[in-house]
C-alpha positions as CSV (number, residue, x, y, z in Angstrom):
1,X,-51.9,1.4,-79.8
2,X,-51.5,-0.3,-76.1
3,X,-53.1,1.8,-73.1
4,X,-51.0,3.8,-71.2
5,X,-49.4,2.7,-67.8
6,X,-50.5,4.7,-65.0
7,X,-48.8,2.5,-62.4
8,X,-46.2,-0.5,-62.6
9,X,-44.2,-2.4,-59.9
10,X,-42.2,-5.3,-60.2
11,X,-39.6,-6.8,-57.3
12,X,-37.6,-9.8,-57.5
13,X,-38.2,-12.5,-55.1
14,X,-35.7,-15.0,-54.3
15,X,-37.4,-18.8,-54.9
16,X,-38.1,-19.7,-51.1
17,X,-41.9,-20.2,-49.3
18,X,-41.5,-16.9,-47.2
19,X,-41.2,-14.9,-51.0
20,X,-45.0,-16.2,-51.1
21,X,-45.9,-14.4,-48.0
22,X,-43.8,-11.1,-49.0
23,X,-45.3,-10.9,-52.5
24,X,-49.2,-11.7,-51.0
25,X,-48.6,-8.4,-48.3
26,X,-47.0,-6.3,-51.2
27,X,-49.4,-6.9,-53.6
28,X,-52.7,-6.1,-51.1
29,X,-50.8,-3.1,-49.7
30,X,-49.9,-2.0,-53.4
31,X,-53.4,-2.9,-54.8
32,X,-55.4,-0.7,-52.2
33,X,-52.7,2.2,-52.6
34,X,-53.6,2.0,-56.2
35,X,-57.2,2.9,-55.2
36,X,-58.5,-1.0,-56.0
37,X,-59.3,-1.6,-52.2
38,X,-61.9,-4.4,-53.1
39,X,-59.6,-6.0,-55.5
40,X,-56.9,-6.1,-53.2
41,X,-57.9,-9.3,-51.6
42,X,-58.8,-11.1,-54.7
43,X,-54.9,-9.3,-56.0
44,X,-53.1,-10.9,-53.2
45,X,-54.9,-14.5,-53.4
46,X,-54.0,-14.8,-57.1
47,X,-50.5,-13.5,-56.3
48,X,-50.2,-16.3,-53.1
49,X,-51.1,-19.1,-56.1
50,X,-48.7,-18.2,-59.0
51,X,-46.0,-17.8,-56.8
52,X,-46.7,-20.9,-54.7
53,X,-47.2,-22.5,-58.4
54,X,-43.9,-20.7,-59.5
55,X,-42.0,-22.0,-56.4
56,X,-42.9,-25.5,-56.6
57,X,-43.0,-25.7,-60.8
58,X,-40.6,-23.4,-62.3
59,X,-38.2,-22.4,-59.7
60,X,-34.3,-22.9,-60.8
61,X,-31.3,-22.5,-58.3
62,X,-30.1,-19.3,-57.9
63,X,-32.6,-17.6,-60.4
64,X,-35.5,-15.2,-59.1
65,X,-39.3,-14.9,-59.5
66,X,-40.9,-11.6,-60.6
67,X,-44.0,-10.4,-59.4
68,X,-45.1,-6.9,-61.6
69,X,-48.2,-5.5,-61.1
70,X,-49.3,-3.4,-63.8
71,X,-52.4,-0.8,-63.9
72,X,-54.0,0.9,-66.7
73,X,-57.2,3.0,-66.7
74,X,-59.2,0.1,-68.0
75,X,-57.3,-3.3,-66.3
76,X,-55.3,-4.3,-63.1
77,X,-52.6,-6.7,-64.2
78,X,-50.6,-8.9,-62.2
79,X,-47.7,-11.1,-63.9
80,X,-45.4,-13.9,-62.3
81,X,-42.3,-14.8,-64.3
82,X,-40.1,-18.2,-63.8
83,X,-37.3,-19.6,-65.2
84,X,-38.8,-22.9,-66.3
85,X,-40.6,-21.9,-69.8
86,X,-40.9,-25.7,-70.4
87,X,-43.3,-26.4,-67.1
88,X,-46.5,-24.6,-68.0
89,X,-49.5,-24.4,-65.8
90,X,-52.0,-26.5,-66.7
91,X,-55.7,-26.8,-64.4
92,X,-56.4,-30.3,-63.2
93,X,-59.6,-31.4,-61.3
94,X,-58.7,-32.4,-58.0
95,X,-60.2,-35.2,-56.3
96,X,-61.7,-34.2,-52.5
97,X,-58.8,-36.4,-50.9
98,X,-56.0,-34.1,-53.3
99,X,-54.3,-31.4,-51.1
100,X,-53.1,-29.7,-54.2
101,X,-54.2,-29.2,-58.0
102,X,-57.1,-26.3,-57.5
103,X,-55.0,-23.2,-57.4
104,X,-55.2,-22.4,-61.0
105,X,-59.0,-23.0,-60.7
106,X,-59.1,-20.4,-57.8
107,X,-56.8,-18.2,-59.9
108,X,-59.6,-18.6,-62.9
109,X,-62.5,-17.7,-60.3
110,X,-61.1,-14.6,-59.0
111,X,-59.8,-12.7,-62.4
112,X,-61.5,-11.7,-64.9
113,X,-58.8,-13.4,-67.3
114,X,-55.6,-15.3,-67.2
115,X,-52.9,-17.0,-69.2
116,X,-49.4,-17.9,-70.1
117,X,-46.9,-15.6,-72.2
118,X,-43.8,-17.5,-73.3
119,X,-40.4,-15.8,-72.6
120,X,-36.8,-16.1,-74.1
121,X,-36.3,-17.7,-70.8
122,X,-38.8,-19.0,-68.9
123,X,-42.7,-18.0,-68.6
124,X,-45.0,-15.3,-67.6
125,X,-48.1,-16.2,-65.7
126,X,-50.6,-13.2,-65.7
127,X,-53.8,-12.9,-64.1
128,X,-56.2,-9.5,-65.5
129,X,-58.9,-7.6,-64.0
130,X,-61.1,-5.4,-66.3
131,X,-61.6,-2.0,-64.5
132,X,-63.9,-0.3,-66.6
133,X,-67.2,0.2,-65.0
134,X,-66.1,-1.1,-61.4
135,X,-68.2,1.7,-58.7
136,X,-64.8,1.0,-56.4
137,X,-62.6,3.1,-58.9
138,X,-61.2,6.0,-57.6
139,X,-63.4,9.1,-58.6
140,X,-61.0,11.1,-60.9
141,X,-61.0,7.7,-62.8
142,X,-64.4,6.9,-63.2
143,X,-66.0,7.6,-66.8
């Protein structure tokens, strides 16, 4: 049986560099609201990559991203969906010269767990956070 949802958000972004910016300030703001102040950093990084990733890799004309952040007692989940199902992330090592190519990397370093979920039409992107034990929980939701 899945956990509950004690929170969810999820806003459409149109597929243009200043929806990076909007979905990075929405996500920290969100995040610390949530009670996850020191996440909310980490939250908003990971949200700058998979939509700059979504933007440059899976971004179709007239179709939207979708940023949804999702908590539960035990995880913080954050999900970016794009059109382009066929294009899937994939890490790379980047050479020192490379000005792109380590976002995925710094997605990997900052959650606790991330992957891909096909879609009927397009992808999901999702980066997770495992709550349980974490001393910056919220009392009422500590064990």
């Amino acid at each position: 049986m899945p956990e509950p949802v004690l929170h969810e958000d999820r806003l459409d972004y149109t597929p243009v560099a200043r929806s990076v910016t909007l979905a990075r300030r929405r996500t920290a703001r969100i995040v610390t609201e949530l009670g996850h102040p020191a996440l909310a950093g980490d939250a908003a990084l990971v949200v700058s990559e998979l939509m700059t990733n979504a933007l440059l890799h899976g971004s179709l004309r007239g179709r939207l991203i979708r940023v949804q952040i999702t908590l539960t007692k035990s995880a913080l989940r954050i999900e970016v969906s794009d059109p382009r199902g066929e294009r899937l992330p994939c890490p790379r090592i980047a050479g020192d010269a490379d000005q792109f190519g380590r976002g995925l990397l710094l997605v990997g370093a900052l959650a606790d767990s991330w992957g891909v979920v096909p879609r009927t039409v397009g992808k999901t992107v999702y980066a997770e956070w495992d709550l349980t034990g974490r001393s910056d929980l919220p009392m009422g939701a500590r064990k």
